[in-house]
Structure formats: C-alpha cells, structure tokens
C-alpha positions in Angstrom: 49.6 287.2 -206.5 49.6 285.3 -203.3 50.3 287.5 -200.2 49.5 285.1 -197.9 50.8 281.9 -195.9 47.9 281.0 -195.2 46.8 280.1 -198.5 45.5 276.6 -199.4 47.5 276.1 -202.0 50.6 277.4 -200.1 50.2 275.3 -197.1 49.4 272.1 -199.6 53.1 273.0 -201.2 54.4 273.3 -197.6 53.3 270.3 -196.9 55.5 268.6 -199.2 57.9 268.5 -197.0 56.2 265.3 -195.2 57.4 262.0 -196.7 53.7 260.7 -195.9 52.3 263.9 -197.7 54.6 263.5 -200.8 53.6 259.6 -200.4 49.6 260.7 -200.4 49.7 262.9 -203.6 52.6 261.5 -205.5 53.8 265.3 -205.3 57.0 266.7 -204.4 58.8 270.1 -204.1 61.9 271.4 -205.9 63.5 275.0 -206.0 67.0 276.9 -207.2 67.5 277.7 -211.0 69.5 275.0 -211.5 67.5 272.2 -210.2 64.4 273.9 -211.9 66.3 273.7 -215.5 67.2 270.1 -214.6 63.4 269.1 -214.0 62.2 271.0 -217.1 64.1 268.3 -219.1 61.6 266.5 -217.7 59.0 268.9 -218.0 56.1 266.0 -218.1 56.5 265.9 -214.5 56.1 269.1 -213.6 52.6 270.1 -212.3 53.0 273.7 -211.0 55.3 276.6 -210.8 55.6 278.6 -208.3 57.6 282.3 -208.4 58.6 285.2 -206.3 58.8 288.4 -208.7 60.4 290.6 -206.3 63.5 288.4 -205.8 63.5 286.6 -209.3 65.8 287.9 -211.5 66.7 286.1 -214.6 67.3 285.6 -218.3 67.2 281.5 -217.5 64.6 281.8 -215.2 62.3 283.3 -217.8 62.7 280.9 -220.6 61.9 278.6 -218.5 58.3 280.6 -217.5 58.4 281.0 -221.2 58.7 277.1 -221.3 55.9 276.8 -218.6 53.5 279.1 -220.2 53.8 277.3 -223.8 53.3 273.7 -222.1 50.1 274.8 -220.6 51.7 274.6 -217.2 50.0 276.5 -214.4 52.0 279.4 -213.0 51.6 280.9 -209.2 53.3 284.0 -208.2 53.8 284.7 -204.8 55.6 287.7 -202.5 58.9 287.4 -200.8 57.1 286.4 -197.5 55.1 283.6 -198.8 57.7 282.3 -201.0 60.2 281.8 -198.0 57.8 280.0 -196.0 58.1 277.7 -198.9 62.2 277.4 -199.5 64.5 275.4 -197.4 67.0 278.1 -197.9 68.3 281.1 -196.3 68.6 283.0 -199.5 66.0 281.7 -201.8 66.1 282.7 -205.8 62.4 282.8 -206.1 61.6 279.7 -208.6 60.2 276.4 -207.3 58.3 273.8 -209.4 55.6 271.0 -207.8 56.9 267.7 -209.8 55.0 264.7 -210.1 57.4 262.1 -208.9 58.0 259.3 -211.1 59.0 255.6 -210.7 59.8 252.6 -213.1 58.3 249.0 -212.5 61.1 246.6 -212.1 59.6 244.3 -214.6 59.7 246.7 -217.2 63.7 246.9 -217.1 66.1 245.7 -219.4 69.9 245.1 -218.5 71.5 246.4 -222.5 75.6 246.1 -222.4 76.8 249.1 -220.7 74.0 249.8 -218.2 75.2 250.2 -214.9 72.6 250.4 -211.7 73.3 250.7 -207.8 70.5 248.7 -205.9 70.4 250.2 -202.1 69.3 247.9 -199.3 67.6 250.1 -196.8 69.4 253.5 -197.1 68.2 255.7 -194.4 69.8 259.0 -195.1 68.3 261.1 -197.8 71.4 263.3 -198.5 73.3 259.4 -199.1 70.9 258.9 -201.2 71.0 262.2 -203.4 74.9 262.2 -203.7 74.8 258.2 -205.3 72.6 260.0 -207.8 74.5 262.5 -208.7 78.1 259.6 -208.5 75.9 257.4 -210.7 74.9 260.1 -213.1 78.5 261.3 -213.5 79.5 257.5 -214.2 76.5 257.3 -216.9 75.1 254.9 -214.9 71.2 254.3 -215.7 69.3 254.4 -212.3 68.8 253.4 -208.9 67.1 250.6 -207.0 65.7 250.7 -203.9 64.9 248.0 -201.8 62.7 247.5 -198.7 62.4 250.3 -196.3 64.7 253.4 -198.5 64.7 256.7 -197.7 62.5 258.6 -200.3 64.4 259.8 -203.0 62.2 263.4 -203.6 63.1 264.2 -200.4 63.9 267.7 -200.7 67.3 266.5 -199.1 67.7 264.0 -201.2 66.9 266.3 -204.4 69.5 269.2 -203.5 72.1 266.9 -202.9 71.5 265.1 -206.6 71.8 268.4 -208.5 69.6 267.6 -210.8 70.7 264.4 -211.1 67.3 262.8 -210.0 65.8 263.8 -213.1 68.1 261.5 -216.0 68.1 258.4 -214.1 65.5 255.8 -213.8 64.2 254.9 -210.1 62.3 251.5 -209.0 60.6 250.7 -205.9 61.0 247.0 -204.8 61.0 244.5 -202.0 64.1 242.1 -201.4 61.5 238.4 -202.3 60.5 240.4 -205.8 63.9 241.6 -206.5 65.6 238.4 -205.9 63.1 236.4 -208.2 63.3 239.3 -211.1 67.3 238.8 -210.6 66.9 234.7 -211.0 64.7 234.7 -213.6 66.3 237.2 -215.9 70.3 235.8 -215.2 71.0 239.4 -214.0 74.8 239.8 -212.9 75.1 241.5 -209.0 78.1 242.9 -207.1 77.8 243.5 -203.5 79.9 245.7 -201.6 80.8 244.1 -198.2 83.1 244.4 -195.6 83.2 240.8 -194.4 86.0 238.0 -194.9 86.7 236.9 -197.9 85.5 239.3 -200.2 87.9 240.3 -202.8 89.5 243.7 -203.2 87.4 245.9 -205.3 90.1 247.2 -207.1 91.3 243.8 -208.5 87.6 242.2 -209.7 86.8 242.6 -213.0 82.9 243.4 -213.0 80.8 242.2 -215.6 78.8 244.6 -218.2 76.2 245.5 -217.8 75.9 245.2 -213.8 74.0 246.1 -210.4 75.6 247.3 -207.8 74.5 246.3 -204.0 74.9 248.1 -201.1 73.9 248.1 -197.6 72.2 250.5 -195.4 74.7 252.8 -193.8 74.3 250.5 -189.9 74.1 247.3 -190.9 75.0 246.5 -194.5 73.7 244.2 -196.7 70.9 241.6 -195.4 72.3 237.9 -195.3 69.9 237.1 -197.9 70.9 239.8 -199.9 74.3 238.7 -199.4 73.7 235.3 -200.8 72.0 236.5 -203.9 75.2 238.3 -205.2 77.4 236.7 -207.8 80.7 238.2 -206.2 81.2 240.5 -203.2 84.1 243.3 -202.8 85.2 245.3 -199.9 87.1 248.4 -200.2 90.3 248.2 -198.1 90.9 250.5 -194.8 94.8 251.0 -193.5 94.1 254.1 -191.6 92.5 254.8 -188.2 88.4 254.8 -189.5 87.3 252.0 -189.9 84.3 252.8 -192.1 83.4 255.1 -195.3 80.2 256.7 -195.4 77.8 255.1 -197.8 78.1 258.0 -200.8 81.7 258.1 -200.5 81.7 254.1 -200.6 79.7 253.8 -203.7 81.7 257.1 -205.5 84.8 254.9 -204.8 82.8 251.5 -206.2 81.6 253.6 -209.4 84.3 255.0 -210.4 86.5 251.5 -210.6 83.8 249.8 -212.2 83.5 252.9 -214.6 87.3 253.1 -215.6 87.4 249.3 -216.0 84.2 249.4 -218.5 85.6 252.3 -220.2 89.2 250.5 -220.9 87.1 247.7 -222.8 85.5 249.7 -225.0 
C-alpha cells in the first residue's frame, strides 16, 4: 500500500489534472462508483485502478476489483491520505480508475438512419461540455464532434458532469477545413443553432434523419464559415428578460425537439 504523496506514481495520477499532461500521455483520471461502473463497460480503456481500503466499502465496488483482477488489470491501493490528494471531492468513496482516453477518426464515420451527433465549434467550458454528453446520451444520440480549439472532453469536469455518459458515445477531434470537406464529400445533412435573422424557429423545422447538430462556442457562436456550411439554421425563441441560454441548456432544448420529432416517425 501507498502511504505516501510523494510517490511517483501518485504524483504522475495527480498530474492528470493538467489538460497538457492528459494531452502528453493520452491518460486521464476518473473516480465515484458510479462513473467507475460506467468506464468498466468500457473496460479496454482502463489502465489502472487505484483504491482506498479504509474508506471503500462496497458490494459493487468489489465486483468491479473482481472485474479488474480477472482482466489482468493492475490494481494500487492507497491510504486515506494519499487517496484524497488524488480526488476532486470533499468526501471521496475511495475507487478511481486511470483510463486511456479514446477518440474516433472522422473518416471512419458513418451517418446510418437514426444517428444523431452534436458538432461543437470551440466550446470552452468543460462542465458545457459534460452535460451535452450526458443530453445526447439520454436522446440516444451517437457522439460528439469537436471542432477547432474545444475544451477537452476528459476533463475531470467535463467527466463528472457526463455521468458516465462519456463512455457510450463516440468522440472525434477535427478542424473546421477537414470537417467541412468530410461534410461535402459525403452529402452529410447539418443544422445550426443560431441566433441571427432569419433563422427559423426550432420548434417548427422538421430535421432530417440522421443529422448533425452545430453549435457555437458559448461568446461568440458559430464561425461565419461554419455558418454557411449548414443546410438550415434555427434559433430558439427568447420572450423574457435574458437574452441568452447557456450552451447545455441550449442544446438539451435542441435535442429533445429533434428527438420527439424523430421518434413520432418511427
């Protein structure tokens, strides 16, 4: 057992907490039962766990060691002191696992009747980011794109506020000049979501299946050239005194029409 905070391996784990660390190694850090069971669906990803005996206790928590030890999967126990170093919580459970984070290539995607996708332009806030996953997952929506200069998706932010959702959709990595010739070349249907003139009310489009959904960074919205590369634009109307939605309530309101609609069809 690990007494000490000090320890290599600790501090490399610690580290994770650095987008450029968790660029470096490809690595990244998730803890809490729930979020643990969620990436052992996955369990391909996951390089290391790490546990706390002395605050662990539980009948899920050792299935999933069970789990671990039968996949070969290296184990590291720790005390209470070196494991809360480690957690971004106040109360921590005592499980954590080091995941290898994965991404998709956009070439290798196919658009099959029924997939839905939200492509973010330049989403700076992780926790934005973590709640779409978890709106798209609810909506059985397929995965994520993220374009030019996102926010980093296994953020430990970003993670939490997915709940797990991170781990059952696809994500892809792209820049806006490779996205829009993928999007030409394979006659690939895009909404944005706008709020400029002349953009129709979102709840009277009727979106095509399968789709992408576009949206902007939380400042500035979509890029003009972003803009232009959408078959149709929406805006969700505002009648009370804000003028704006945050960007995860934004696309939780998007999803959920373009949801019901599809599901009406079927």
């Amino acid at each position: 057992m690990i007494t000490s905070s000090a320890n290599q391996r600790v501090k490399e784990i610690r580290k994770l907490r650095d987008r450029k660390f968790r660029a470096e190694t490809g690595l990244a850090w998730v803890e809490g039962l729930r979020a643990c069971g969620d990436a052992f669906t996955r369990i391909e990803m996951i390089q290391l766990v790490v546990v706390c005996p002395e605050i662990l206790h539980s009948d899920f928590a050792e299935k999933l060691l069970e789990k671990a030890n039968s996949a070969g999967i290296d184990v590291l126990e720790v005390n209470q002191e070196v494991f809360s170093s480690l957690s971004g919580k106040e109360n921590p459970i005592g499980m954590g696992v080091v995941i290898h984070q994965q991404f998709c290539s956009l070439e290798g995607l196919s658009m099959n009747p029924g997939d839905l996708w939200v492509a973010l332009d330049r989403v700076a806030d992780p926790g934005n980011l973590g709640t779409i996953l978890r709106t798209l997952d609810s909506c059985g929506g397929k995965g994520i794109i993220l374009l030019d200069n996102c926010t980093d998706p296994y953020d430990p932010t970003s993670i939490r506020a997915s709940t797990g959702a991170i781990f059952y959709l696809d994500l892809v990595k792209v820049g806006t000049i490779e996205f829009s010739g993928w999007k030409q070349k394979n006659d690939i249907i895009l909404t944005g979501a706008v709020a400029v003139p002349g953009a129709k009310d979102y709840h009277s489009h009727k979106y095509a299946d399968p789709l992408i959904l576009l949206m902007g960074s939380e400042r500035e919205g979509l890029t003009a050239t972003l803009t232009e590369l959408c078959d149709s634009l929406v805006s969700i109307p505002m009648i009370g005194h804000v003028d704006s939605l945050n960007l995860a309530e934004a696309a939780a309101v998007m999803l959920y029409e373009i949801f019901n609609q599809h599901r009406e069809t079927k």
